[in-house]
VEXRONU-900712 format. One line per field, with one value per residue (C-alpha): x, y, z; residue in one letter. Coordinates in Angstrom, 3 decimals. Example, Ala and Ser with C-alpha at 12.3 -4.5 7.8 and 13.67 -1.06 7.14 Angstrom:
// VEXRONU-900712
px	[12.300, 13.670]
py	[-4.500, -1.060]
pz	[7.800, 7.140]
residu	[a, s]
This chain:
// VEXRONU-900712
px	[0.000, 1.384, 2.133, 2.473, 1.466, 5.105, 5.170, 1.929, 3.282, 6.410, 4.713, 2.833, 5.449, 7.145, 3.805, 3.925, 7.733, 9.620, 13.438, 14.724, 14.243, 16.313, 16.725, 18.280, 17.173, 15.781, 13.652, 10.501, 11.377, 12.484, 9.447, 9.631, 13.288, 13.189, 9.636, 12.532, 15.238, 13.150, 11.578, 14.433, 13.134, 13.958, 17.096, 17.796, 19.649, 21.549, 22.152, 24.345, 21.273, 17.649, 17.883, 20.365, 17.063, 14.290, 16.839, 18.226, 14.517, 13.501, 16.290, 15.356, 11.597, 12.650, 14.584, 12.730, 9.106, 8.677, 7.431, 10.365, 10.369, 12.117, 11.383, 12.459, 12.277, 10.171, 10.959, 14.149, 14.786, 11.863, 12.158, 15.196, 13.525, 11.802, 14.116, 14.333, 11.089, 10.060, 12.466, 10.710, 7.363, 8.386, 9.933, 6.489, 8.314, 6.448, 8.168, 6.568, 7.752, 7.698, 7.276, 7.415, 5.674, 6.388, 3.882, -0.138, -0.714, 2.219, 0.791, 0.072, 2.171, 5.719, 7.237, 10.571, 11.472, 7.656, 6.491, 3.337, 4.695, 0.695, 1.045, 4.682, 4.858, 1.443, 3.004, 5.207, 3.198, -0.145, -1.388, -0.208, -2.123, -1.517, -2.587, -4.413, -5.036, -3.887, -7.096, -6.396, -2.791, -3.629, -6.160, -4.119, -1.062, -2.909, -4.223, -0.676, 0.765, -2.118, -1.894, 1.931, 1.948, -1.516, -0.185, 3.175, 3.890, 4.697, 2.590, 3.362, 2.267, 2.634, 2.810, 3.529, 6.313, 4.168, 1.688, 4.736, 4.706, 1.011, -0.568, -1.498, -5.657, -7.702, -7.821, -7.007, -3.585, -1.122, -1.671, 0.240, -0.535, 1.199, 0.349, -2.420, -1.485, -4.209, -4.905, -5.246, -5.739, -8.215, -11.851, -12.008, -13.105, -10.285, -7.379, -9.623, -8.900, -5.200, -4.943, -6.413, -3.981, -1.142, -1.886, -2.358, 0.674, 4.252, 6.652, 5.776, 8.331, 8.221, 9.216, 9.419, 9.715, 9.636, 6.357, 7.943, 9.120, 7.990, 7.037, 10.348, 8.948, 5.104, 7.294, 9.180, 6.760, 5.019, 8.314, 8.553, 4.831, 5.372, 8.978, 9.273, 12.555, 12.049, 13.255, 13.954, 13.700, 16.486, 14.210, 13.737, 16.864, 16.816, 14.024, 14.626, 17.687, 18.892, 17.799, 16.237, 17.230, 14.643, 16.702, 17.989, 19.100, 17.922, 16.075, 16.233, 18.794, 21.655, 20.344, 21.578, 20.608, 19.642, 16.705, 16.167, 15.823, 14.027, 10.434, 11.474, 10.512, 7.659, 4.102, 2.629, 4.494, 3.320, 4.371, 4.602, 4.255, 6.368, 5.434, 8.674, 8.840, 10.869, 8.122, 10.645, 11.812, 8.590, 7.177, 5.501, 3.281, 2.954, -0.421, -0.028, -1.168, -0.399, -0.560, -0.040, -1.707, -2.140, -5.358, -4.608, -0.721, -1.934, -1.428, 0.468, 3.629, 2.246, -1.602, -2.807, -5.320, -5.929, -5.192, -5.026, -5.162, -3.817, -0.712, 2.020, 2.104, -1.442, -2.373, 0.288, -0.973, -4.807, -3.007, -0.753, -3.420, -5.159, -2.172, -1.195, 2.176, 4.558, 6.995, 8.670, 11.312, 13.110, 12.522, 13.641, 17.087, 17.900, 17.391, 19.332, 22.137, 21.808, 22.036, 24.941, 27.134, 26.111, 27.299, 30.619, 31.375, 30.733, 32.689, 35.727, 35.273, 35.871, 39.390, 42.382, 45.739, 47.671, 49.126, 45.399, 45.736, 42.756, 41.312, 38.097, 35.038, 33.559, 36.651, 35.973, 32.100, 33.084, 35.568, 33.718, 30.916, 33.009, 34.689, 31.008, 29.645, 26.781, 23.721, 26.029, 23.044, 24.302, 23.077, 24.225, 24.233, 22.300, 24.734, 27.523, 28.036, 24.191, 25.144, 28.071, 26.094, 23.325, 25.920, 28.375, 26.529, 25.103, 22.002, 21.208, 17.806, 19.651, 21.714, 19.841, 20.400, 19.086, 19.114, 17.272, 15.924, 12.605, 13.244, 16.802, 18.566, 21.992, 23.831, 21.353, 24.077, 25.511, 22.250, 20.550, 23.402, 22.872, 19.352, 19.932, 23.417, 21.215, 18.617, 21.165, 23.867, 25.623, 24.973, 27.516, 26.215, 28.457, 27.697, 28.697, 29.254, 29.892, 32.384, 29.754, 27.006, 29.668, 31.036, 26.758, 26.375, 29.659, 29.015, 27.130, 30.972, 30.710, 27.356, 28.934, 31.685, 29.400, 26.317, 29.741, 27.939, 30.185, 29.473, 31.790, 31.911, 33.897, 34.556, 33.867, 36.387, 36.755, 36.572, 33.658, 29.779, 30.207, 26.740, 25.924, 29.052, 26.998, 24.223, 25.537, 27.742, 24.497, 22.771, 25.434, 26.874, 30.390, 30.667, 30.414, 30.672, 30.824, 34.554, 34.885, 38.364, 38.123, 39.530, 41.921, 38.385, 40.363, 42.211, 39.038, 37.526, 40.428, 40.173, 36.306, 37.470, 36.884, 39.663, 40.325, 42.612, 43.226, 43.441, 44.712, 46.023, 44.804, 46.690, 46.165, 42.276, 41.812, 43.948, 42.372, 38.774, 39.679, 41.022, 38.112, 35.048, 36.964, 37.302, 35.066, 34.192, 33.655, 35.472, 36.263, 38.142, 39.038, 39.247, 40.609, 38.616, 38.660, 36.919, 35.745, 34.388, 31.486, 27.717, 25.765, 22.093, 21.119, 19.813, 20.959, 18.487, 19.425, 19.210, 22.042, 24.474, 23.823, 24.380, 27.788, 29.216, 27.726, 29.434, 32.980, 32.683, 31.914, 34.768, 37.362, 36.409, 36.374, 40.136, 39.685, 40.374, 42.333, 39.229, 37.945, 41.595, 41.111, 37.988, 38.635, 41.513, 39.728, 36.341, 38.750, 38.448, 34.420, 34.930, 37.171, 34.531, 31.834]
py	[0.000, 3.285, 5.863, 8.681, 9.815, 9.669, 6.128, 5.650, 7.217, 4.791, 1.711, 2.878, 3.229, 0.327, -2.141, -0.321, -1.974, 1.648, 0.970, 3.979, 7.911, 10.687, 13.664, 16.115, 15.946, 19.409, 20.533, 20.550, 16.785, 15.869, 13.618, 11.942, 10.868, 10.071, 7.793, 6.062, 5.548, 3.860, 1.542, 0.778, -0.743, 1.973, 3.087, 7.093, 8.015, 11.217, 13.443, 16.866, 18.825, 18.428, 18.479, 15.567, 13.512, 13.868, 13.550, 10.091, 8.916, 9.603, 7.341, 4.905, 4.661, 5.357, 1.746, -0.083, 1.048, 1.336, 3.924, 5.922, 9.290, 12.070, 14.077, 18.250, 19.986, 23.281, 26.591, 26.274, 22.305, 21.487, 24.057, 22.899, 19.515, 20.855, 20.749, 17.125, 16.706, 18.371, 15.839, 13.129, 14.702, 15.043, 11.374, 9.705, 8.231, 7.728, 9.317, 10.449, 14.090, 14.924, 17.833, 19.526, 22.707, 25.092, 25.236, 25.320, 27.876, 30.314, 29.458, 33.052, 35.128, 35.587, 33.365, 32.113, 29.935, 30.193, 29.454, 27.682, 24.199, 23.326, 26.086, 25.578, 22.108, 21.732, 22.361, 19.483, 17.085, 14.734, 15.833, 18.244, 18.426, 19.955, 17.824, 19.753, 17.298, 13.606, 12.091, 13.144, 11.688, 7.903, 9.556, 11.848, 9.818, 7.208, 8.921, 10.439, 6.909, 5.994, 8.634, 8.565, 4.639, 5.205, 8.029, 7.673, 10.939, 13.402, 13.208, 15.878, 15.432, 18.786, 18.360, 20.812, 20.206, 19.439, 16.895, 14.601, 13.989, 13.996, 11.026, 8.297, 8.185, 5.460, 3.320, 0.340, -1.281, 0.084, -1.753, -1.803, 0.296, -1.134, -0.087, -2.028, -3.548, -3.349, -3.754, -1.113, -0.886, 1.047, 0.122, -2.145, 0.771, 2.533, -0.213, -0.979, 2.956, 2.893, -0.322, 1.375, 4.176, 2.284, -0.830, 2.040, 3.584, 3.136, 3.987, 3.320, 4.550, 4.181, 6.674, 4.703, 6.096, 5.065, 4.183, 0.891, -0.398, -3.893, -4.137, -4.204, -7.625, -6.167, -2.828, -5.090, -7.559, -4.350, -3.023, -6.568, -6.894, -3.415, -3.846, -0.156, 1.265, 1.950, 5.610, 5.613, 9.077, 9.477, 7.882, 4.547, 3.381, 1.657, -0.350, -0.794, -0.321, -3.983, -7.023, -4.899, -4.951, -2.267, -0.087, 2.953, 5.512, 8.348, 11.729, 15.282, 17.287, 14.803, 11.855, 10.651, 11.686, 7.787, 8.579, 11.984, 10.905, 7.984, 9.955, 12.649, 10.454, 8.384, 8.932, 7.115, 7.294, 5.244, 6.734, 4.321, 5.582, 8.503, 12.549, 13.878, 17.243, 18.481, 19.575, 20.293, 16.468, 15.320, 14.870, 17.435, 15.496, 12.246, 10.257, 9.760, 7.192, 7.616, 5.365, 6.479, 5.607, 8.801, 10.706, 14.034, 13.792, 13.003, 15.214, 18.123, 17.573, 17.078, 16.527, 13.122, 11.370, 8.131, 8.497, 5.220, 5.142, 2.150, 1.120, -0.126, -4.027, -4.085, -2.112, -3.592, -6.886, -5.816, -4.042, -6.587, -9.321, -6.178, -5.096, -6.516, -7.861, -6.828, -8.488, -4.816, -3.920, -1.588, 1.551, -0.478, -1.512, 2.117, 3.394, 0.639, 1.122, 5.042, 4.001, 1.851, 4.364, 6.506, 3.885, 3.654, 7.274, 7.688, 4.699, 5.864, 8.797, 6.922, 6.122, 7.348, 7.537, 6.825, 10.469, 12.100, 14.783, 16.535, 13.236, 13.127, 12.549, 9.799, 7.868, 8.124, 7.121, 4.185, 2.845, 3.098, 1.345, -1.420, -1.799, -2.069, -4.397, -6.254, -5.154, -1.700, 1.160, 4.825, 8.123, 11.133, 14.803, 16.879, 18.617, 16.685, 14.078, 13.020, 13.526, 10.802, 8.171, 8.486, 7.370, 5.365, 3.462, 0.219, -1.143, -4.883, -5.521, -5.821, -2.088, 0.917, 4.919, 6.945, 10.649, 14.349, 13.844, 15.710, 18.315, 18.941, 20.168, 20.205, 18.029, 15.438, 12.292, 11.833, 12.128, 10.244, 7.539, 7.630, 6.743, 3.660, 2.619, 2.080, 0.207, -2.112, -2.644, -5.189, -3.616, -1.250, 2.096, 4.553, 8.219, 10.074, 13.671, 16.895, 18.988, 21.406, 19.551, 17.377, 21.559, 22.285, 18.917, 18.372, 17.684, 14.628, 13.202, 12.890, 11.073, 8.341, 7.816, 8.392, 5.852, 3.699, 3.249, 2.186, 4.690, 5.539, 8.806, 10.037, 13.003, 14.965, 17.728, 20.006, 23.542, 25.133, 24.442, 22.972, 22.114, 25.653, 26.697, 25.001, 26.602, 30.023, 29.251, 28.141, 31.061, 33.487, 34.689, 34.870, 32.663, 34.236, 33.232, 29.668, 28.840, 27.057, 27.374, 23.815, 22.358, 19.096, 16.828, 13.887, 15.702, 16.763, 13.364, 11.457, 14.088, 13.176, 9.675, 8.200, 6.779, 8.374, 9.111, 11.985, 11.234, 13.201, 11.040, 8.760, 5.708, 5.907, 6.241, 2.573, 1.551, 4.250, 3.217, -0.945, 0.767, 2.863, -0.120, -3.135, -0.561, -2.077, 1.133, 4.718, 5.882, 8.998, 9.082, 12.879, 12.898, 15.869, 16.406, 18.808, 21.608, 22.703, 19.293, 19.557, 17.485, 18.737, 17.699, 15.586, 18.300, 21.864, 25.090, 27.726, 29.851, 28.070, 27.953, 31.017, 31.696, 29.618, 31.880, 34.732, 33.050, 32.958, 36.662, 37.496, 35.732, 36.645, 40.682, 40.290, 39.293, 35.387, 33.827, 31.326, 29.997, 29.824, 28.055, 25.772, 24.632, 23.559, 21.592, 19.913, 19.095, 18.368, 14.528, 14.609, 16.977, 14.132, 11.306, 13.331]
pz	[0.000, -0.770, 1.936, -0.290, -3.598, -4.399, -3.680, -5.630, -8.396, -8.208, -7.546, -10.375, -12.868, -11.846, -12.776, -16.140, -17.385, -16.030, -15.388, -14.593, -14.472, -15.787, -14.222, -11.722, -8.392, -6.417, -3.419, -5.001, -6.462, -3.575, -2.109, -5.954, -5.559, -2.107, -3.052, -5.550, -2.714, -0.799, -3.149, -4.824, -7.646, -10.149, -10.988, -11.040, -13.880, -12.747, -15.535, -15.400, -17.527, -17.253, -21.620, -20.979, -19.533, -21.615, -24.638, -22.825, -22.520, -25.938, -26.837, -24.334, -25.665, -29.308, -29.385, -27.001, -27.412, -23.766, -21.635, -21.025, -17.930, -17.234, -14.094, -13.087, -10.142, -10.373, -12.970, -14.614, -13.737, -15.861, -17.749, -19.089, -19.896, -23.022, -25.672, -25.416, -24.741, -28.343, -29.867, -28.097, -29.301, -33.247, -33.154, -31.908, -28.580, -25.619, -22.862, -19.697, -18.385, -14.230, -13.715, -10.505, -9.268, -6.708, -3.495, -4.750, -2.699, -4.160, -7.800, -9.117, -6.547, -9.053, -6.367, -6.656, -9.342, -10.505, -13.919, -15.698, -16.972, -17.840, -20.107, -21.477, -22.226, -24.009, -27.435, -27.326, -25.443, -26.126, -23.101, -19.910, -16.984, -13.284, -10.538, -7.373, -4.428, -4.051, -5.366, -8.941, -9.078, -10.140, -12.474, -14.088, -13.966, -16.078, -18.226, -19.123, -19.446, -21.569, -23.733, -24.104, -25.017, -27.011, -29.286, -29.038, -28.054, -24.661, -21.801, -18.844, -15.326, -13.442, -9.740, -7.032, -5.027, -1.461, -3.411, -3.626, 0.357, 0.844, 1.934, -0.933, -1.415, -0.630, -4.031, -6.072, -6.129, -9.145, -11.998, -15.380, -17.791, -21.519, -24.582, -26.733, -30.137, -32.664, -36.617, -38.417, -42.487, -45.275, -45.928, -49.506, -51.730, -50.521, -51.444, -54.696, -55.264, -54.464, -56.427, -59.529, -59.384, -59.140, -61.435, -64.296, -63.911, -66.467, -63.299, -59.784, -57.422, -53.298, -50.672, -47.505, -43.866, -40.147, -39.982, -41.877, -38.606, -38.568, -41.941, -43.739, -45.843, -46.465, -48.077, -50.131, -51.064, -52.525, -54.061, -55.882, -57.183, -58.575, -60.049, -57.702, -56.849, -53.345, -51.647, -48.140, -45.553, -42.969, -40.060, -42.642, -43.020, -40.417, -41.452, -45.104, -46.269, -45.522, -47.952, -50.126, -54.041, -54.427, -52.922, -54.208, -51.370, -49.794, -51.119, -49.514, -48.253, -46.838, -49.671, -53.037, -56.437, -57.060, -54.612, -55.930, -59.704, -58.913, -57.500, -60.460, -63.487, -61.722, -63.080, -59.400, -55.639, -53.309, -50.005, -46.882, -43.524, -44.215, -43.444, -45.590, -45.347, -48.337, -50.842, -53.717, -53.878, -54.433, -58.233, -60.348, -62.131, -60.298, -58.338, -55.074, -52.077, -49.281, -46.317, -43.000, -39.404, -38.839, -41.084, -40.400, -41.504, -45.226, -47.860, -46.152, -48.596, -51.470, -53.024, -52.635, -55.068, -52.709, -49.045, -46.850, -43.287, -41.178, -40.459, -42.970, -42.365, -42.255, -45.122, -47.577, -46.753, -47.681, -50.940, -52.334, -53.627, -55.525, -57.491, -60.829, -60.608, -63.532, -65.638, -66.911, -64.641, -67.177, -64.867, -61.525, -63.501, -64.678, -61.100, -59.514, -61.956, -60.767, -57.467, -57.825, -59.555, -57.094, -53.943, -55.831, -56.194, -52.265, -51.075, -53.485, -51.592, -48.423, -49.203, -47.351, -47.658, -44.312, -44.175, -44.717, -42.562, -41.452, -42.211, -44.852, -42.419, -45.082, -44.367, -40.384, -40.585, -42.965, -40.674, -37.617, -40.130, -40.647, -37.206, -34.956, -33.872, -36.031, -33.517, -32.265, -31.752, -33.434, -32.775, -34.717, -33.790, -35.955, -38.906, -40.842, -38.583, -39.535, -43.069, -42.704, -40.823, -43.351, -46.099, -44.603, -41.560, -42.736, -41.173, -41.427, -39.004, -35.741, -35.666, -34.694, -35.837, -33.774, -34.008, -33.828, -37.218, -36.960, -34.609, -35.742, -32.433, -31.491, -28.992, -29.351, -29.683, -26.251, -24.347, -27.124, -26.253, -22.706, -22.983, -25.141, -23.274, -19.982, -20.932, -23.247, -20.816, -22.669, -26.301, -28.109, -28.237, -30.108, -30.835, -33.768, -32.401, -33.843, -31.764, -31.486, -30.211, -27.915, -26.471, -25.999, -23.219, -22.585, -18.879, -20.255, -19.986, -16.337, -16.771, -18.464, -16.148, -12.980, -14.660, -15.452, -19.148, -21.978, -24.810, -27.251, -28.284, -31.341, -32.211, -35.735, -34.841, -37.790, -35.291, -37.298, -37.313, -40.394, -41.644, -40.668, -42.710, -45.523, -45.366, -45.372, -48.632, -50.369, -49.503, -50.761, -47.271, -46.113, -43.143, -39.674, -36.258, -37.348, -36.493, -32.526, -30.844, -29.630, -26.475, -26.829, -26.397, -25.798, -22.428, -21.159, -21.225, -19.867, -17.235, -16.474, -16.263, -19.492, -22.015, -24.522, -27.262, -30.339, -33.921, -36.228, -39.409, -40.927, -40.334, -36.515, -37.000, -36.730, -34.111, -31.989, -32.675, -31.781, -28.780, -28.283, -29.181, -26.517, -23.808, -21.523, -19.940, -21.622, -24.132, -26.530, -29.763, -31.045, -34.556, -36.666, -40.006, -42.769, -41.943, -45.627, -47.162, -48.550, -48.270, -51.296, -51.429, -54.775, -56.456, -56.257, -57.028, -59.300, -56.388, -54.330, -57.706, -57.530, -53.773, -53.890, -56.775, -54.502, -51.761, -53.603, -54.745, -51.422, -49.826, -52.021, -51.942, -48.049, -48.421, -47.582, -50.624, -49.537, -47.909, -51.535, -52.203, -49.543, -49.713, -53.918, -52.583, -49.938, -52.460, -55.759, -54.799, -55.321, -58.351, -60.044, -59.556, -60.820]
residu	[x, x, x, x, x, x, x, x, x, x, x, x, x, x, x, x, x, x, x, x, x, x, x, x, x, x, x, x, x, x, x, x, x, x, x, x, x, x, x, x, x, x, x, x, x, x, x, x, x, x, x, x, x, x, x, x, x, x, x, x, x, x, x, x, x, x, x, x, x, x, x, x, x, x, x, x, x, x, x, x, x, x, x, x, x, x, x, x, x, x, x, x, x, x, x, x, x, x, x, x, x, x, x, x, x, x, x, x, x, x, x, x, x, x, x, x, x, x, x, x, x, x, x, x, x, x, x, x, x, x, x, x, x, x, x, x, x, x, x, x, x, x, x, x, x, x, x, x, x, x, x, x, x, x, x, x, x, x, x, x, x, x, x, x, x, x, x, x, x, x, x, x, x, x, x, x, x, x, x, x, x, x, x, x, x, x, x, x, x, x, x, x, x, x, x, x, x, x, x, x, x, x, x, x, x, x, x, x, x, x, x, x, x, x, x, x, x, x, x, x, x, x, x, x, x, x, x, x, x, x, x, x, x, x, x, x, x, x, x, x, x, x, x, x, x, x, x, x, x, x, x, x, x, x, x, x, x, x, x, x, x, x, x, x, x, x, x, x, x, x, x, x, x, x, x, x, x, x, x, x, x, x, x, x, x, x, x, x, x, x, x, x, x, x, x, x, x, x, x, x, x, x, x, x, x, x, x, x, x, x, x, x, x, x, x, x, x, x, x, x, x, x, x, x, x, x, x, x, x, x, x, x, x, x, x, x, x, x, x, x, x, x, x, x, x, x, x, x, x, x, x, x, x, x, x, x, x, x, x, x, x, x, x, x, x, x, x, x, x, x, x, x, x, x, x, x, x, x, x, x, x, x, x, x, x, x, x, x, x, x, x, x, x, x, x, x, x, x, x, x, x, x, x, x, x, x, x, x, x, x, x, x, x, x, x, x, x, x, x, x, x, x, x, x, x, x, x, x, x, x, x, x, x, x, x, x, x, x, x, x, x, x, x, x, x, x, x, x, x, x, x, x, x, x, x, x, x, x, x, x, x, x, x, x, x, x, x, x, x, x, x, x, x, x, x, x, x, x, x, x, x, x, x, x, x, x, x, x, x, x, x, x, x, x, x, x, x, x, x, x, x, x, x, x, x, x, x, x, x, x, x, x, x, x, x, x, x, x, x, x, x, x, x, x, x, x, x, x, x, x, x, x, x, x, x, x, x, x, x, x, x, x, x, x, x, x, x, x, x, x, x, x, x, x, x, x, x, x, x, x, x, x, x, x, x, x, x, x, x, x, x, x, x, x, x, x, x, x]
């Protein structure tokens, strides 16, 4: 029986699969975390930033598909929760936010440290609610779980700080709360429709997202029945890439010009649980269907002529027996062929030679590729780094890449690695991090040595924020305020306890990763890379030719040319293999 709602909300948690709990404790938290102590059946994972939690549990629930919680004390400790809550929000994770309040009966008075969370955190959450007196915790606290798990999104429960130590009401025992599992797919007319579409069309081509986890063999079942070259987004590739000869690569931004080219010349794309944001990658003159569990997330990209709502594995196996399965795979060959060419050109571009010095950062992601371990879990900071692990890090059904691919913040790896570190113990979690995003948490260091989890952390050091770099060059401005005076990364995480080494040739990149990956504790690998290589998108816009030659006259007139110098040498390799 619980004493207080503290413990009710533990005991509560616990029933519902909860391991642990990220956050920092504080004296409006207090009753919460001591509730923990004393139970003892849930672990507290102590983070150095409240951003570092809800980050850590959106990895948490992003790989396992559990409930995952963070927990704040009152004003600026949850406050500092929401950035890493909204990237828990835009990557449909269930994660369960604490928030703590100060006294109810300061609420209104400017007291110290006072804010509204109920207010704040309603745009990233599926539901935020203040609790007022004991009796409404179990309600409210259920319904939060529920709707977290349900639609896979943010739930905030606001508490103030003296309703932790108030006595538990009279009630039922905790019970779990898990989410339900249910089928989902399109009424007949509707997949008669889609069928239709797609059955008359010369070229089918398939953009495939995350909402194809779990149905990698319904996507390519379809892929095969409609000889299809198959497009994956950023959040996919984990699902699809692997044992897939339909296969041809990303689109967008950081993709290839395989997956570009290949929803260009189709006259029907079928997209598959995929909200893709990019509207000028999409086709001009193309149907669509679109299939997505969510109704209301249909046709904000692009018009669609047949909309289908249920969820992928369920509504590909309704679809496939209605299609006409074709013999002419002309179109899928000349796409694949694209997309091989393409493959070539960027692993030539991962080649070293031993004396590379900055090293190429295609040549670090491919080796760290090749050197993990078959089920190793990646997360990326948001910027290059992203950029190389969506070329060079192969998934094959068992590795995971995890990253702030919707909501695009900065220093997302290390927490992001946290998260999934402590709920795999024994797994090999390694973060790709920019040295920006690794400067914005560094204190996350000391997490991993205190938490004693084994993440290995390497280092994109190139001193600049160099995706930002990119951006400006497109647009036709001189770069500003872009270049970081970096620290020696490796010395400061030796000195937080971790092992760690600096790389800064080519030939001892390898050695130093081996080193880095049978460490049995946590480890960081510093690697030096050129500052002005370049990640051009698939297709490039008259108006950011135009803003690079801008960019260059620019430069040059502001008496850097040798920037201009520089960054030709650095780029001459991708020139040649054009």
């Amino acid at each position: 029986m619980a004493d207080t709602v503290s413990d009710l909300i533990v005991s509560t948690l616990k029933a519902s699969g909860v391991q642990r709990v990220y956050g920092l404790p504080g004296d409006s938290l207090n009753g919460f975390t001591d509730a923990l102590r004393r139970d003892g059946g849930i672990a507290w994972g102590h983070v150095r930033h409240e951003e570092a939690a809800a980050f850590a549990a959106a990895a948490e629930a992003g790989v396992t598909g559990r409930l995952a919680v963070a927990a704040g004390s009152c004003g600026p400790g949850n406050l500092h929760l929401i950035n890493g809550l909204f990237d828990a929000q835009r990557s449909r994770v269930p994660v369960l936010a604490v928030a703590a309040h100060i006294p109810q009966e300061q609420i209104g008075s400017e007291y110290f440290q006072e804010t509204h969370p109920e207010l704040l955190f309603r745009e990233c959450s599926v539901y935020c609610e203040l609790a007022s007196m004991p009796e409404q915790v179990p309600w409210l606290l259920g319904m939060a779980i529920r709707a977290a798990l349900e639609r896979s999104g943010v739930a905030v429960l606001v508490v103030p700080g003296e309703l932790f130590l108030a006595p538990a009401p009279d009630g039922p025992a905790a019970h779990p709360i898990v989410k339900t599992s249910s089928h989902m797919r399109p009424d007949d007319s509707e997949l008669a429709s889609a069928a239709r579409v797609l059955n008359s069309a010369e070229r089918v081509a398939i953009l495939a997202g995350a909402g194809c986890e779990g149905a990698h063999d319904e996507a390519v079942a379809l892929a095969e029945a409609l000889k299809a070259p198959m497009v994956h987004s950023l959040r996919g590739k984990e699902f699809l890439e692997y044992d897939n000869p339909y296969d041809v690569g990303l689109t967008g931004l950081i993709g290839y010009s395989s997956g570009y080219r290949a929803m260009e010349h189709c006259d029907a794309l079928l997209m598959l649980g995929t909200d893709f944001p990019y509207r000028s990658f999409y086709p001009q003159k193309a149907s669509v269907v679109q299939v997505d569990v969510r109704g209301e997330h249909i046709g904000r990209r692009t018009p669609v002529e047949v909309p289908l709502v249920g969820t992928v594995k369920d509504t590909a196996r309704a679809l496939l027996p209605l299609l006409d399965r074709r013999d002419d795979d002309s179109y899928l060959r000349t796409m694949r062929r694209h997309y091989e060419r393409v493959r070539t050109r960027l692993d030539r571009l991962a080649e070293a030679k031993p004396t590379d010095s900055p090293l190429h950062p295609q040549h670090v992601a491919a080796t760290i590729d090749r050197l993990a371990a078959r089920d190793a879990a990646f997360t990326a900071d948001v910027g290059t780094p992203t950029v190389w692990a969506a070329r060079y890090l192969r998934m094959n059904g068992e590795r995971r890449l995890i990253g702030s691919f919707n909501h695009g913040s900065m220093a997302n790896a290390l927490p992001h690695a946290i998260g999934i570190q402590a709920g795999h113990p024994g797994r090999q979690v390694i973060a790709l991090s920019g040295d920006g995003g690794l400067a914005m948490l560094l204190g996350e260091l000391i997490t991993l040595r205190q938490l004693d989890l084994p993440v290995k952390v390497v280092v994109f050091n190139n001193s600049a924020l160099a995706f930002v770099e990119l951006e400006m060059k497109a647009a036709g401005v001189v770069t500003y305020g872009t270049g970081l005076d970096n620290p020696d990364f490796s010395a400061q995480a030796h000195a937080a306890g971790l092992h760690a080494s600096r790389v800064r040739r080519a030939d001892e990149l390898e050695d130093a990763l081996q080193a880095a990956f049978t460490h049995d504790g946590p480890a960081l690998v510093d690697v030096h890379t050129e500052r002005q290589e370049l990640s051009l998108p698939p297709k490039l816009t008259l108006e950011q030719i135009k803003g690079f030659t801008l960019f260059a006259t620019r430069t040059i007139l502001s008496g850097r040319g040798d920037e201009i110098v520089e960054l030709t040498k650095t780029n001459m390799r991708q020139l040649s293999l054009e």
